[in-house]
Structures are given as structure tokens and as C-alpha cells.
mmCIF file of the N, C-alpha and C atoms, coordinates in Angstrom:
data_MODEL
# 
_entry.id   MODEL 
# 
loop_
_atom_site.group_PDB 
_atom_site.id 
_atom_site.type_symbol 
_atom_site.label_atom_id 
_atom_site.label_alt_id 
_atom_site.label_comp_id 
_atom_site.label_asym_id 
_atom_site.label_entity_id 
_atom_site.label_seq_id 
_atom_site.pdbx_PDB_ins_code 
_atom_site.Cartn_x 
_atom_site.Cartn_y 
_atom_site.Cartn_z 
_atom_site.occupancy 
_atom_site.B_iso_or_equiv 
_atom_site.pdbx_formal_charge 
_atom_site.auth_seq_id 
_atom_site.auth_comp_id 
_atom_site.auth_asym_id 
_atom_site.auth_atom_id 
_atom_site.pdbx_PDB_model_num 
ATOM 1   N N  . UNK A 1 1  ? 108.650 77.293  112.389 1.00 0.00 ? 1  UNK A N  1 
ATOM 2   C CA . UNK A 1 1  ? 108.861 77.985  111.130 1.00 0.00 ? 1  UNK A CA 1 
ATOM 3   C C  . UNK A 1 1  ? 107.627 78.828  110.849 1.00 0.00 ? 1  UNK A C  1 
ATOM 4   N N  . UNK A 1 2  ? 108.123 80.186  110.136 1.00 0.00 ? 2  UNK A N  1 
ATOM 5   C CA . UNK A 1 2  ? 106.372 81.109  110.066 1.00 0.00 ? 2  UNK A CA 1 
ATOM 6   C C  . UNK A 1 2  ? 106.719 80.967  108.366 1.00 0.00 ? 2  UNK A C  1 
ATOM 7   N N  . UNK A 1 3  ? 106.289 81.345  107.650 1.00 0.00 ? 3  UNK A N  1 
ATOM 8   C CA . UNK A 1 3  ? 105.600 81.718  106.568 1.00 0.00 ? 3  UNK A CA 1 
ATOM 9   C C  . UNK A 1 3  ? 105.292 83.197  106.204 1.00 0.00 ? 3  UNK A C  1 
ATOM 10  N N  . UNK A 1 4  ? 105.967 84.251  105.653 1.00 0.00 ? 4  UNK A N  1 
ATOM 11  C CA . UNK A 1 4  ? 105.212 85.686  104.804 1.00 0.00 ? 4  UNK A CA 1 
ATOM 12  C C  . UNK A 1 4  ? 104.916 85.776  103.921 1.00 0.00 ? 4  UNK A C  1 
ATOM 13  N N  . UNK A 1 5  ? 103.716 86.170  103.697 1.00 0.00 ? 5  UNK A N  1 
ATOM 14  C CA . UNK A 1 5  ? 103.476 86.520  102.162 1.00 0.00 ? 5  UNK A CA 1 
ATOM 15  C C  . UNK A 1 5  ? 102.626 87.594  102.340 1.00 0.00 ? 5  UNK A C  1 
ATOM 16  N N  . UNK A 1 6  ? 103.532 88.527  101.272 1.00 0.00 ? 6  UNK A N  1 
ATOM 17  C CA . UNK A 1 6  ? 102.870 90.143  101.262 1.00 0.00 ? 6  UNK A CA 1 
ATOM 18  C C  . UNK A 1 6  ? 103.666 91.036  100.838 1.00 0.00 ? 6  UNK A C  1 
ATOM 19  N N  . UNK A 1 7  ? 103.567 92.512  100.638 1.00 0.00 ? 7  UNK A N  1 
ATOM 20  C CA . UNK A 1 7  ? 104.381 93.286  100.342 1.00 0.00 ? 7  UNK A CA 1 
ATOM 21  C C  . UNK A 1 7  ? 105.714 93.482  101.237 1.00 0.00 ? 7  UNK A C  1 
ATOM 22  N N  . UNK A 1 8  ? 106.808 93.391  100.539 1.00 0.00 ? 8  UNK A N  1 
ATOM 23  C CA . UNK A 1 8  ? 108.169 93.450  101.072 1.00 0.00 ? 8  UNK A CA 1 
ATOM 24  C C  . UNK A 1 8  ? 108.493 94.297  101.857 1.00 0.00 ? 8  UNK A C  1 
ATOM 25  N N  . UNK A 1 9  ? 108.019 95.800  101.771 1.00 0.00 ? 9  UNK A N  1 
ATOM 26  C CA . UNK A 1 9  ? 107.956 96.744  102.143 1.00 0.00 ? 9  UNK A CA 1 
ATOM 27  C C  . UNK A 1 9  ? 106.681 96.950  103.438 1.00 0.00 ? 9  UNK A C  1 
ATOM 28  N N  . UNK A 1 10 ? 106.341 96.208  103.673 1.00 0.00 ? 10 UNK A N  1 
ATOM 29  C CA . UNK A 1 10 ? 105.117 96.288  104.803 1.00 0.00 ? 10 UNK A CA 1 
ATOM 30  C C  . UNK A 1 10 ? 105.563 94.819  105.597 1.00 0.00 ? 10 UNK A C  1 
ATOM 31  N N  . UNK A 1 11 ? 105.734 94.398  105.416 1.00 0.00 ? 11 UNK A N  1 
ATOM 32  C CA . UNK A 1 11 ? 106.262 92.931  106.333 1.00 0.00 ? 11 UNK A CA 1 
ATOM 33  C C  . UNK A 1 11 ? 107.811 93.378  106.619 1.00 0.00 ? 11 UNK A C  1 
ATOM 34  N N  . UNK A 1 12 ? 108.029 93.283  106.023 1.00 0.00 ? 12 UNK A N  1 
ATOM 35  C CA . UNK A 1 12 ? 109.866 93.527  106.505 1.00 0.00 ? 12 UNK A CA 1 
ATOM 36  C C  . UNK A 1 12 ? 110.047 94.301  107.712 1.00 0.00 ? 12 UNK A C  1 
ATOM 37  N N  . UNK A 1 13 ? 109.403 95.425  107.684 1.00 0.00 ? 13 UNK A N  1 
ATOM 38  C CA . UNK A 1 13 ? 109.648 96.683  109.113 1.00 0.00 ? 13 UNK A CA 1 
ATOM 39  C C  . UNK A 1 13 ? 109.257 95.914  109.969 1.00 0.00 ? 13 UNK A C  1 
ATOM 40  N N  . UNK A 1 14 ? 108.510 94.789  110.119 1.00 0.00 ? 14 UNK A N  1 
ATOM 41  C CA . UNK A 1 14 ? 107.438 94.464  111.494 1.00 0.00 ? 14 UNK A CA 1 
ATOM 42  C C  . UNK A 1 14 ? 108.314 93.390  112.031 1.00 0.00 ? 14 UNK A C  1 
ATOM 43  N N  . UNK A 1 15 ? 109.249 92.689  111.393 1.00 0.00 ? 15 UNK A N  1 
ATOM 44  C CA . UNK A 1 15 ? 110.146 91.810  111.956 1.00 0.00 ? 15 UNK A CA 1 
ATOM 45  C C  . UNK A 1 15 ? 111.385 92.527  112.937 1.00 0.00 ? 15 UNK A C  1 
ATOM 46  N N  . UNK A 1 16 ? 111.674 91.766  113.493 1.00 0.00 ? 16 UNK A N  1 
ATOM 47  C CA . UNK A 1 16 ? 113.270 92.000  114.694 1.00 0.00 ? 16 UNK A CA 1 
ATOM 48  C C  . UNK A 1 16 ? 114.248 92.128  113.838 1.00 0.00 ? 16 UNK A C  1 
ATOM 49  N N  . UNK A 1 17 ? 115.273 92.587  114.192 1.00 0.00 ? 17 UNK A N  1 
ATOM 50  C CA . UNK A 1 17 ? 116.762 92.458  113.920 1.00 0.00 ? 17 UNK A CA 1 
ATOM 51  C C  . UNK A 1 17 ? 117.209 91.599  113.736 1.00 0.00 ? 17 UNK A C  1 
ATOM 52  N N  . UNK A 1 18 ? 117.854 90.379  112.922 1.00 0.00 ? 18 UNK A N  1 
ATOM 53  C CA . UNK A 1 18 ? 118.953 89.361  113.096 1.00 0.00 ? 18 UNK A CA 1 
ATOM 54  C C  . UNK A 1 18 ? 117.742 87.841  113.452 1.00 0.00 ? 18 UNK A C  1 
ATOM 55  N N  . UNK A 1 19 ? 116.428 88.333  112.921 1.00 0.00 ? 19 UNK A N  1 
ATOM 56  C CA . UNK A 1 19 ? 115.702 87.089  113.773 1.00 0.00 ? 19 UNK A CA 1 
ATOM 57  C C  . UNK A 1 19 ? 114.633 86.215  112.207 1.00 0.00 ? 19 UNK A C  1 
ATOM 58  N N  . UNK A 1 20 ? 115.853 86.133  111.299 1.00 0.00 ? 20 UNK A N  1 
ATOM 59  C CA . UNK A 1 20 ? 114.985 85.493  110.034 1.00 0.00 ? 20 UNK A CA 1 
ATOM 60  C C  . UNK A 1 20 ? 116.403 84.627  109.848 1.00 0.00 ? 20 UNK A C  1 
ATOM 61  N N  . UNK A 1 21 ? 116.257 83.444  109.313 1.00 0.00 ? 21 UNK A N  1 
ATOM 62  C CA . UNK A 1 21 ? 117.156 82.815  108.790 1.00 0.00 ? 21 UNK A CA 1 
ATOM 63  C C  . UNK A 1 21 ? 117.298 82.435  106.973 1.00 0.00 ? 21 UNK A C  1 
ATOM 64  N N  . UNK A 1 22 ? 116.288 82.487  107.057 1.00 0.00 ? 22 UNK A N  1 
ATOM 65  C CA . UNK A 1 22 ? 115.768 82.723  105.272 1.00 0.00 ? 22 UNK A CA 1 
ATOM 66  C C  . UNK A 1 22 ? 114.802 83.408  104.563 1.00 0.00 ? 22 UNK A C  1 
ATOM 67  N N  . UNK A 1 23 ? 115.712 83.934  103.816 1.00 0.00 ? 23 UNK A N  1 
ATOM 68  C CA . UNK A 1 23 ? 114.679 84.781  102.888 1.00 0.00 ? 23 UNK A CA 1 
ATOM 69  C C  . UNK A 1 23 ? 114.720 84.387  101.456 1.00 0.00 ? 23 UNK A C  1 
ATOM 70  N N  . UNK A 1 24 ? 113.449 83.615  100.486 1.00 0.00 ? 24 UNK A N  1 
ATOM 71  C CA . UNK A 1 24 ? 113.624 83.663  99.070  1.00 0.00 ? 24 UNK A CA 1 
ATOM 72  C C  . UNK A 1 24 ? 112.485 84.727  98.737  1.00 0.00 ? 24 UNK A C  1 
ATOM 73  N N  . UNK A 1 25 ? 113.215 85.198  97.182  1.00 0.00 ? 25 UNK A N  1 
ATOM 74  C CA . UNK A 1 25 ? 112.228 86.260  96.636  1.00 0.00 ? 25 UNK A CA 1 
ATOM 75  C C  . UNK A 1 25 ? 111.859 86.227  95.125  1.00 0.00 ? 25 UNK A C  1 
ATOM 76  N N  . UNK A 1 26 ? 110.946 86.435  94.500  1.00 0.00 ? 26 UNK A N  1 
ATOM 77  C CA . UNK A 1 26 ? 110.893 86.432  93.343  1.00 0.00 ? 26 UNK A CA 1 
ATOM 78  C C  . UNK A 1 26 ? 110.627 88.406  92.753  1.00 0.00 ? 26 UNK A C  1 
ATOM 79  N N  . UNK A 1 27 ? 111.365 89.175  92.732  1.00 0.00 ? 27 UNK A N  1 
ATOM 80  C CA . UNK A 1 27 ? 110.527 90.681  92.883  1.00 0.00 ? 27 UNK A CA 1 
ATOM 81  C C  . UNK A 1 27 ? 110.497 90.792  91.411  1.00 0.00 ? 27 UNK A C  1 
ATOM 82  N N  . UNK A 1 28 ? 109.811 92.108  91.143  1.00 0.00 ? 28 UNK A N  1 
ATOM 83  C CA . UNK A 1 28 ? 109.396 91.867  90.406  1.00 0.00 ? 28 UNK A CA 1 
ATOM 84  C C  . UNK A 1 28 ? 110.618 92.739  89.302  1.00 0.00 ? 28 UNK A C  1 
ATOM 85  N N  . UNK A 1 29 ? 110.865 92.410  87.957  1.00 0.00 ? 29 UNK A N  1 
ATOM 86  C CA . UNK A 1 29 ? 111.630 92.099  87.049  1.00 0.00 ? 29 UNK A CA 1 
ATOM 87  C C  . UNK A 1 29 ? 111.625 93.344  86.623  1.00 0.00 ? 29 UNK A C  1 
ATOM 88  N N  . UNK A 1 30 ? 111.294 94.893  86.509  1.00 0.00 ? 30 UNK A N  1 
ATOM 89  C CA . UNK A 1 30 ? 111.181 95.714  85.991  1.00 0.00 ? 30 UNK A CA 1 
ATOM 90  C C  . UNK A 1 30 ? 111.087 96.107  84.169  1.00 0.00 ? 30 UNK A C  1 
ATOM 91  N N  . UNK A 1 31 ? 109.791 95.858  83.980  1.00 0.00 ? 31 UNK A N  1 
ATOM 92  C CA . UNK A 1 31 ? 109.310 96.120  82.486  1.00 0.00 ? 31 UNK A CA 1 
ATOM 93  C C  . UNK A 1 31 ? 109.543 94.772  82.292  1.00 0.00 ? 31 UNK A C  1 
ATOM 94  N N  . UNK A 1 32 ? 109.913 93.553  82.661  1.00 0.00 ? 32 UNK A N  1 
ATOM 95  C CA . UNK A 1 32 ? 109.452 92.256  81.739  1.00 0.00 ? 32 UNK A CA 1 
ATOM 96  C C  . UNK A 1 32 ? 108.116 91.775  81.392  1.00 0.00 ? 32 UNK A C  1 
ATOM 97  N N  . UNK A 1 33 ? 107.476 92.061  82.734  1.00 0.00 ? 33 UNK A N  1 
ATOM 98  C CA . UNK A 1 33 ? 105.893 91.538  82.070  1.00 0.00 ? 33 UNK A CA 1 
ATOM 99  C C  . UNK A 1 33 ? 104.683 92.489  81.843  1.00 0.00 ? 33 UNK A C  1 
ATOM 100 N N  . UNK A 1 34 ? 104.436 92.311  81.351  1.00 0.00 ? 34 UNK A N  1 
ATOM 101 C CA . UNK A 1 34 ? 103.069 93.804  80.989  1.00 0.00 ? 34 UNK A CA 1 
ATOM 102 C C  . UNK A 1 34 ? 102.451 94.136  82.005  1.00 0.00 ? 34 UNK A C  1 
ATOM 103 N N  . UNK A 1 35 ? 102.179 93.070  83.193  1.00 0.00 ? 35 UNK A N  1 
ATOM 104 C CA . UNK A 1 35 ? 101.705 93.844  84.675  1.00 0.00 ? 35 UNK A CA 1 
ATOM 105 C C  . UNK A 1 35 ? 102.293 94.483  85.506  1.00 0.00 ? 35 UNK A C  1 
ATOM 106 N N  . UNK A 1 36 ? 101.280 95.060  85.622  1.00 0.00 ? 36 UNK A N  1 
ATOM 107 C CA . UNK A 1 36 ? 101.149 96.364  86.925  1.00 0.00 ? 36 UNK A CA 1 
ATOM 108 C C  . UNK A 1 36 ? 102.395 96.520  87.484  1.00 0.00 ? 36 UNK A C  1 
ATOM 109 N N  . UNK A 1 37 ? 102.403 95.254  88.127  1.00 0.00 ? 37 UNK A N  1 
ATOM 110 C CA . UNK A 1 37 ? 103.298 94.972  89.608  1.00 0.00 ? 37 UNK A CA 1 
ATOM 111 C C  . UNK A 1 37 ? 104.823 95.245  88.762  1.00 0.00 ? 37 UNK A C  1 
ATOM 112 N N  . UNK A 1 38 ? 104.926 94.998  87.366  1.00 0.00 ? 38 UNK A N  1 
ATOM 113 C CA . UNK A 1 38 ? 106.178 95.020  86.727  1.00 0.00 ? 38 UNK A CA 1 
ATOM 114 C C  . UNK A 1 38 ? 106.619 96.337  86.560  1.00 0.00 ? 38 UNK A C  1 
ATOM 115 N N  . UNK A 1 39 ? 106.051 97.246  86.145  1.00 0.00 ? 39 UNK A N  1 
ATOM 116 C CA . UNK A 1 39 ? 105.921 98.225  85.703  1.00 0.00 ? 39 UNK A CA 1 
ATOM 117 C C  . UNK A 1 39 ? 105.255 99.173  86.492  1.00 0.00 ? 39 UNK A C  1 
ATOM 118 N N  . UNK A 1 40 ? 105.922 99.418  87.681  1.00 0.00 ? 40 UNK A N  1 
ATOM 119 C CA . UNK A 1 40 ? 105.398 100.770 88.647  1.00 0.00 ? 40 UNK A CA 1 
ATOM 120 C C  . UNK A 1 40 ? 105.896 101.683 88.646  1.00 0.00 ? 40 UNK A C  1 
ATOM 121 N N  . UNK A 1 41 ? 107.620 101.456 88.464  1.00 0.00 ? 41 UNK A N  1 
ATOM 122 C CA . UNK A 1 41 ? 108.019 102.579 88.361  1.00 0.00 ? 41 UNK A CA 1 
ATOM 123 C C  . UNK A 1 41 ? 109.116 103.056 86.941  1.00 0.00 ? 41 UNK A C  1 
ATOM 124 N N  . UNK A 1 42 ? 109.154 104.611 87.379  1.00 0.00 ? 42 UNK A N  1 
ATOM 125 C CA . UNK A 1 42 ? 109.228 105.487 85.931  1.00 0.00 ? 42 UNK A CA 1 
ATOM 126 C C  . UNK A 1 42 ? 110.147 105.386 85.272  1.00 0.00 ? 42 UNK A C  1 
ATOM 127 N N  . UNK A 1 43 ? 111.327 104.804 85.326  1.00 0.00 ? 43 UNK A N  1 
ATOM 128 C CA . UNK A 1 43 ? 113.063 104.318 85.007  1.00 0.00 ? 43 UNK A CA 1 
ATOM 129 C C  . UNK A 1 43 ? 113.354 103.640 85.702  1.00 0.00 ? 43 UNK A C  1 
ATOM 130 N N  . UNK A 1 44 ? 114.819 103.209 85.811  1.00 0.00 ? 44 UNK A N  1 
ATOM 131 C CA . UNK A 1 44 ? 115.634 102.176 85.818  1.00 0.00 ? 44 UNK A CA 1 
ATOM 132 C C  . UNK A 1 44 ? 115.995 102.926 87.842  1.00 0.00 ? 44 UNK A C  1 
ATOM 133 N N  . UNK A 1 45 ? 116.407 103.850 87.344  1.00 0.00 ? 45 UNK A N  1 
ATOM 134 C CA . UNK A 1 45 ? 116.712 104.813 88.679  1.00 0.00 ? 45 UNK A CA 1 
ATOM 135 C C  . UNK A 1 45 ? 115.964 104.686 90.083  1.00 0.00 ? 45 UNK A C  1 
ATOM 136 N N  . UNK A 1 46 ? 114.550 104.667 90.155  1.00 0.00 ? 46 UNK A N  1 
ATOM 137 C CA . UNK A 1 46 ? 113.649 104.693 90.326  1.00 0.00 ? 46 UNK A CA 1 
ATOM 138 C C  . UNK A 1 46 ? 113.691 102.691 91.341  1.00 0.00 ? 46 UNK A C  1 
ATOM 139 N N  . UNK A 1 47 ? 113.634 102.110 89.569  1.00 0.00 ? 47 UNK A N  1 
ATOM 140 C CA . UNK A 1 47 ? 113.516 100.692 90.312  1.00 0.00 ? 47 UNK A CA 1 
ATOM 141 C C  . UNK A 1 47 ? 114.776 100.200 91.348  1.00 0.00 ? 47 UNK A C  1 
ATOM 142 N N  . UNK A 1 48 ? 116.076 100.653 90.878  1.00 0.00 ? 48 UNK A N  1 
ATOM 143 C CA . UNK A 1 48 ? 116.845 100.500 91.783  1.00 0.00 ? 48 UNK A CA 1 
ATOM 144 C C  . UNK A 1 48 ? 117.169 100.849 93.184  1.00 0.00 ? 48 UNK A C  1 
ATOM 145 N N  . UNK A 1 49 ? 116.411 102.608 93.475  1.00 0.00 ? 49 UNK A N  1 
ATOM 146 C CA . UNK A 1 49 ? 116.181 102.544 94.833  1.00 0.00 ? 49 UNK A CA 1 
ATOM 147 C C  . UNK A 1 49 ? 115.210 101.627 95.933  1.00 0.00 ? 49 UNK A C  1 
ATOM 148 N N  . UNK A 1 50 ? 114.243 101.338 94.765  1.00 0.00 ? 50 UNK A N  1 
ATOM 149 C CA . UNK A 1 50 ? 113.499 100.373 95.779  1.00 0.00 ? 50 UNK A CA 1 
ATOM 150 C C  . UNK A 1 50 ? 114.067 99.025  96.008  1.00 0.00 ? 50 UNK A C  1 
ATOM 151 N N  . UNK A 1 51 ? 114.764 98.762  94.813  1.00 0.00 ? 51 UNK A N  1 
ATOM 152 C CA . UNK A 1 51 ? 115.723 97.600  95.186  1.00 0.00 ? 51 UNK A CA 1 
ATOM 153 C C  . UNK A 1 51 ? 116.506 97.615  96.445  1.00 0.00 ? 51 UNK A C  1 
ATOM 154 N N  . UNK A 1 52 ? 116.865 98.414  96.415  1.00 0.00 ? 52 UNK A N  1 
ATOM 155 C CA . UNK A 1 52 ? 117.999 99.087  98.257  1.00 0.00 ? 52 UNK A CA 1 
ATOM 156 C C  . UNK A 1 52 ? 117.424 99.556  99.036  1.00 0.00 ? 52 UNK A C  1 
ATOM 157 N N  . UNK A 1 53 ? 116.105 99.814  99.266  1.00 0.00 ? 53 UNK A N  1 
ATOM 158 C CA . UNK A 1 53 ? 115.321 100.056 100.178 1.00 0.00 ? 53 UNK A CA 1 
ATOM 159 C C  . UNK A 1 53 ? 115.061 98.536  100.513 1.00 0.00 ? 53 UNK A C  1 
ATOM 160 N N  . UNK A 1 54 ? 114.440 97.338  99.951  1.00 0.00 ? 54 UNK A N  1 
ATOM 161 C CA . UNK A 1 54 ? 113.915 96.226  99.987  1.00 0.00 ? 54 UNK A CA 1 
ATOM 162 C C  . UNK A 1 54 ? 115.524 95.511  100.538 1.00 0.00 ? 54 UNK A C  1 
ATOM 163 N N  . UNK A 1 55 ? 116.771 95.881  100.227 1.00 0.00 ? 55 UNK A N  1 
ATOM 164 C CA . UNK A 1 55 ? 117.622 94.995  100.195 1.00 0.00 ? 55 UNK A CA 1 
ATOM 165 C C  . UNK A 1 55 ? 117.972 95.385  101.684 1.00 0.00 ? 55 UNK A C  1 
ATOM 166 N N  . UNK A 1 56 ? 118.025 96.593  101.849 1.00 0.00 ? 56 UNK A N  1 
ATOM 167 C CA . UNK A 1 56 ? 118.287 97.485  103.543 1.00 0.00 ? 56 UNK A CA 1 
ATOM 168 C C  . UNK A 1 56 ? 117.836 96.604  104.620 1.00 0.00 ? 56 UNK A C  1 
ATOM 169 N N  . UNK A 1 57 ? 116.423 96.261  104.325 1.00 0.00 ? 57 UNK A N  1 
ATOM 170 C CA . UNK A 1 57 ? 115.355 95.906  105.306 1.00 0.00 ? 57 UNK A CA 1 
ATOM 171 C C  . UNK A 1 57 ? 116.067 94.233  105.530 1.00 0.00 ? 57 UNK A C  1 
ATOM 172 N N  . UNK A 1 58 ? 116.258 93.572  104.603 1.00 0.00 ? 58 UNK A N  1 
ATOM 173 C CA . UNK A 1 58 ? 116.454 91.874  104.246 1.00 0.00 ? 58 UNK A CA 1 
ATOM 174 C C  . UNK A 1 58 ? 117.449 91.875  104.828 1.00 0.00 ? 58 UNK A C  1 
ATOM 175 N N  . UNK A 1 59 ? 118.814 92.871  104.643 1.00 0.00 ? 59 UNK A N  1 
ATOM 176 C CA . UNK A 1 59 ? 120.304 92.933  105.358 1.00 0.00 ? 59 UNK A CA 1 
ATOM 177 C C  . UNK A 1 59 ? 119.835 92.818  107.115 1.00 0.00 ? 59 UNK A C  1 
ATOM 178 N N  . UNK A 1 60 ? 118.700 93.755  107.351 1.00 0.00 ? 60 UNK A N  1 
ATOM 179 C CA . UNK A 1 60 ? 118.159 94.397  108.665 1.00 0.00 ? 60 UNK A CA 1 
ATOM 180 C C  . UNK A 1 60 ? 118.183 92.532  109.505 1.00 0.00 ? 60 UNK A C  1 
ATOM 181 N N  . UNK A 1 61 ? 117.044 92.361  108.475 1.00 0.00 ? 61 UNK A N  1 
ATOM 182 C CA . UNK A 1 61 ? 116.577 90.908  109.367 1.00 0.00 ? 61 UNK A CA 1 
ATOM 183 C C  . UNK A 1 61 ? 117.203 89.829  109.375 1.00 0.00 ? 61 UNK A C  1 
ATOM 184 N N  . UNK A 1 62 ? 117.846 89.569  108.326 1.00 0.00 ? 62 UNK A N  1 
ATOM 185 C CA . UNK A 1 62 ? 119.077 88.497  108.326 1.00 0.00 ? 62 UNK A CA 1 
ATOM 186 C C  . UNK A 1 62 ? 119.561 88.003  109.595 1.00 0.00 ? 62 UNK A C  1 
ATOM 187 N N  . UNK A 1 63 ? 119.392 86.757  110.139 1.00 0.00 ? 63 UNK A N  1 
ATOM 188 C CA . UNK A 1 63 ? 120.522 86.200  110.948 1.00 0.00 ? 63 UNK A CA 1 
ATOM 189 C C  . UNK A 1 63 ? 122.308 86.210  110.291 1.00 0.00 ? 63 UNK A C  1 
ATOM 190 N N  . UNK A 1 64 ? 123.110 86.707  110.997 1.00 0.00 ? 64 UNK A N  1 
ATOM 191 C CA . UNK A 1 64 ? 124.781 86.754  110.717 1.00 0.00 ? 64 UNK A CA 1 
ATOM 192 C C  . UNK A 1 64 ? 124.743 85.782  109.480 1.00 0.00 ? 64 UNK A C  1 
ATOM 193 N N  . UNK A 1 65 ? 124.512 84.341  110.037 1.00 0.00 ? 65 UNK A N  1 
ATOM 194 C CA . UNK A 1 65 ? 124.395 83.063  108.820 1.00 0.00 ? 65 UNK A CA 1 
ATOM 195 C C  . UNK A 1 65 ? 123.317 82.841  107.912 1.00 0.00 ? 65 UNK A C  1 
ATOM 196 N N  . UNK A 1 66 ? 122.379 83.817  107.947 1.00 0.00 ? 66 UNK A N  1 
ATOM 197 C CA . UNK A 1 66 ? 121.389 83.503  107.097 1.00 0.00 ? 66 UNK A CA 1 
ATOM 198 C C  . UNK A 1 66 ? 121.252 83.879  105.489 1.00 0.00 ? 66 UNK A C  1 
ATOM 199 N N  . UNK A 1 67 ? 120.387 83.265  105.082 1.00 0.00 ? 67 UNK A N  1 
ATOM 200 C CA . UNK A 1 67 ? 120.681 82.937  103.189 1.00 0.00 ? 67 UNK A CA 1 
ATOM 201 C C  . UNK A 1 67 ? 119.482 84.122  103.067 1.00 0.00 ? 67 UNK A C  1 
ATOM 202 N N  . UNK A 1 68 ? 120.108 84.505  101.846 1.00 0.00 ? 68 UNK A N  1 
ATOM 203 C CA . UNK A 1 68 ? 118.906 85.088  100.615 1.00 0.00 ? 68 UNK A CA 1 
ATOM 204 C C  . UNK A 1 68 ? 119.025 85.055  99.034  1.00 0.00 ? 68 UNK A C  1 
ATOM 205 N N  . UNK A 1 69 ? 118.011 84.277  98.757  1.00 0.00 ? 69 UNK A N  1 
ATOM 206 C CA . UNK A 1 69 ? 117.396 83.988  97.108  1.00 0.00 ? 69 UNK A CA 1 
ATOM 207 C C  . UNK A 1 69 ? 117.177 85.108  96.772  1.00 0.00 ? 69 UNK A C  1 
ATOM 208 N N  . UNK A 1 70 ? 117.832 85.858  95.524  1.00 0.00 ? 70 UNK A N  1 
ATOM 209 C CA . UNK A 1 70 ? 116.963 87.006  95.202  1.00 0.00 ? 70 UNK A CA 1 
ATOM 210 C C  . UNK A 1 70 ? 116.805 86.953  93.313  1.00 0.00 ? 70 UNK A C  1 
ATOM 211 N N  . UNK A 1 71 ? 115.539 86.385  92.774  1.00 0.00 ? 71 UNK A N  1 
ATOM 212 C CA . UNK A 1 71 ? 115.403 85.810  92.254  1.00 0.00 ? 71 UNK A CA 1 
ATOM 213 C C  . UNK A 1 71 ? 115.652 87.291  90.301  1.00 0.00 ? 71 UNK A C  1 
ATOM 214 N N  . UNK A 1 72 ? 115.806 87.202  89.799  1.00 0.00 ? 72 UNK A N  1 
ATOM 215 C CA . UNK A 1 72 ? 116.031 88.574  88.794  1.00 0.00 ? 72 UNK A CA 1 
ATOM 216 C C  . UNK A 1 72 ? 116.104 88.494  87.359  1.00 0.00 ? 72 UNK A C  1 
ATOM 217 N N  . UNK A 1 73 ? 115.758 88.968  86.632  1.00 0.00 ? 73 UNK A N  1 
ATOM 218 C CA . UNK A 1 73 ? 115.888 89.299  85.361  1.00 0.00 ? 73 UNK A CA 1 
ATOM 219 C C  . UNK A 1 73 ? 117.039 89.537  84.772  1.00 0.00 ? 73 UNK A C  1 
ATOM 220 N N  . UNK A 1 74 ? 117.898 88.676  83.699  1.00 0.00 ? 74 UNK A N  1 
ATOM 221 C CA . UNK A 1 74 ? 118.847 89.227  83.220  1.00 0.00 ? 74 UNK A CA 1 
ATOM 222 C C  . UNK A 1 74 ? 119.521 90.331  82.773  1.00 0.00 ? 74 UNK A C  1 
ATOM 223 N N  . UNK A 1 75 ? 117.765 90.935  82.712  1.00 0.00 ? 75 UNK A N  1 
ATOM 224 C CA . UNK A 1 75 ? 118.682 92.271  82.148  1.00 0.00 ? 75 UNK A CA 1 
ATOM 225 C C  . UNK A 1 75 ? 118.983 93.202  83.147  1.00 0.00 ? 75 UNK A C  1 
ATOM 226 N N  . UNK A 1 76 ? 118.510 93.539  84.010  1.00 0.00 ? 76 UNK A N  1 
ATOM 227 C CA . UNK A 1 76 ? 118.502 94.256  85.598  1.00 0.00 ? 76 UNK A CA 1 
ATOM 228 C C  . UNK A 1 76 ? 119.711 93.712  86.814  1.00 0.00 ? 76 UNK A C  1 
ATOM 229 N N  . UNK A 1 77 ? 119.913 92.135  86.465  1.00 0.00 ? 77 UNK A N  1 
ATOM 230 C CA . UNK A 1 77 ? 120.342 91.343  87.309  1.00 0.00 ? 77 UNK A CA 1 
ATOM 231 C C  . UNK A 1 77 ? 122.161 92.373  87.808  1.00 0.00 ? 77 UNK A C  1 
ATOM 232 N N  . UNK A 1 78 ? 122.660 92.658  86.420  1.00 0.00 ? 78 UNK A N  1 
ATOM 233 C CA . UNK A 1 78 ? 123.797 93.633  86.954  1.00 0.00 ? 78 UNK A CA 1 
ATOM 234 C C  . UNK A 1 78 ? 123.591 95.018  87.033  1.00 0.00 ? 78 UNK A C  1 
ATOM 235 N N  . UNK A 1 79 ? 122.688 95.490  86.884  1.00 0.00 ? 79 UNK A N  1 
ATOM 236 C CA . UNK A 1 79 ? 122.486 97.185  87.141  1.00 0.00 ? 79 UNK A CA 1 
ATOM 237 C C  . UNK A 1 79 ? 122.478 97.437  88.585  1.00 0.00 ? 79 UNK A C  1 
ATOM 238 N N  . UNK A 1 80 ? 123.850 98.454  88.515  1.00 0.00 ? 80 UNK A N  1 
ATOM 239 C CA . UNK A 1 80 ? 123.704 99.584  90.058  1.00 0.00 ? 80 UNK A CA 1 
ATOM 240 C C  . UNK A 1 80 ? 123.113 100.877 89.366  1.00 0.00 ? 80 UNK A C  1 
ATOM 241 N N  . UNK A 1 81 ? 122.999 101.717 90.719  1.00 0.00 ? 81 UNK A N  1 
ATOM 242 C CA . UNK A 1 81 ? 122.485 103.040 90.029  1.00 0.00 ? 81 UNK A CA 1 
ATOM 243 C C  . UNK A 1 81 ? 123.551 103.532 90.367  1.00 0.00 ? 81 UNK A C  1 
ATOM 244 N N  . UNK A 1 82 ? 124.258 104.863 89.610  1.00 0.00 ? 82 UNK A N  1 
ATOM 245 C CA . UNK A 1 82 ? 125.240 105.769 89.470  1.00 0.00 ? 82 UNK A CA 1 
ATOM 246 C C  . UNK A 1 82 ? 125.053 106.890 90.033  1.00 0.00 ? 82 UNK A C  1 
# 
């Protein structure tokens, strides 16, 4: 078993295809907490592409049977972008 911890977007590319069996996540909640990390980007629009950029990569590495936690904010938890 390995262990990642780091940006989603910088670890994710460096893995194989089909060669993770689990992924949990806590990302970050957009505008819930007064930090940084919450609040990077400029709208809702914005946070949701990186959501599908981050979700692209997780689909990428997934084993066929493998799980993902994706941990979210109620209020975000049903927003697509249009």
C-alpha cells in the first residue's frame, strides 16, 4: 500500500492508468472557510472546472472496481456548471 499526500493536480498525472484502488478526498469547499486554499478561485464556474479537471485525472487512475470518497460542502455538493 503507498500513501499521497499533495496537490491533486501534481500527483495525479504521475500515476498509471487503472493502477489505484482507492481514492479519499477532502477538497476544498469553495468560499466555506476564510483560507486561501478555500477561496482561489473567482466564481462558482471557475471552481467547477477544476472540479473536472481533478475528477478526469481520479476517473484516469481508478481501477474498473475501485472506490472514491469525495468529501463536499452542501452547498456546492449539487452544482454542475451550465
Amino acid at each position: 500500500m503507498q500513501l499521497f499526500q499533495g496537490g491533486c493536480l501534481s500527483v495525479l498525472p504521475t500515476l498509471p492508468e487503472k493502477s489505484v484502488d482507492l481514492i479519499v478526498t477532502d477538497p476544498p469547499y469553495f468560499r466555506v472557510k476564510s483560507n486561501d486554499w478555500d477561496n482561489q478561485w473567482e466564481n462558482e464556474s471557475e471552481f467547477l472546472t477544476w472540479c473536472e479537471l481533478v475528477l478526469f485525472e481520479m476517473t484516469r487512475v481508478l481501477k474498473p472496481n475501485g472506490s472514491l470518497y469525495w468529501f463536499a460542502g452542501p452547498y456546492m455538493a449539487a452544482k454542475r456548471r451550465t
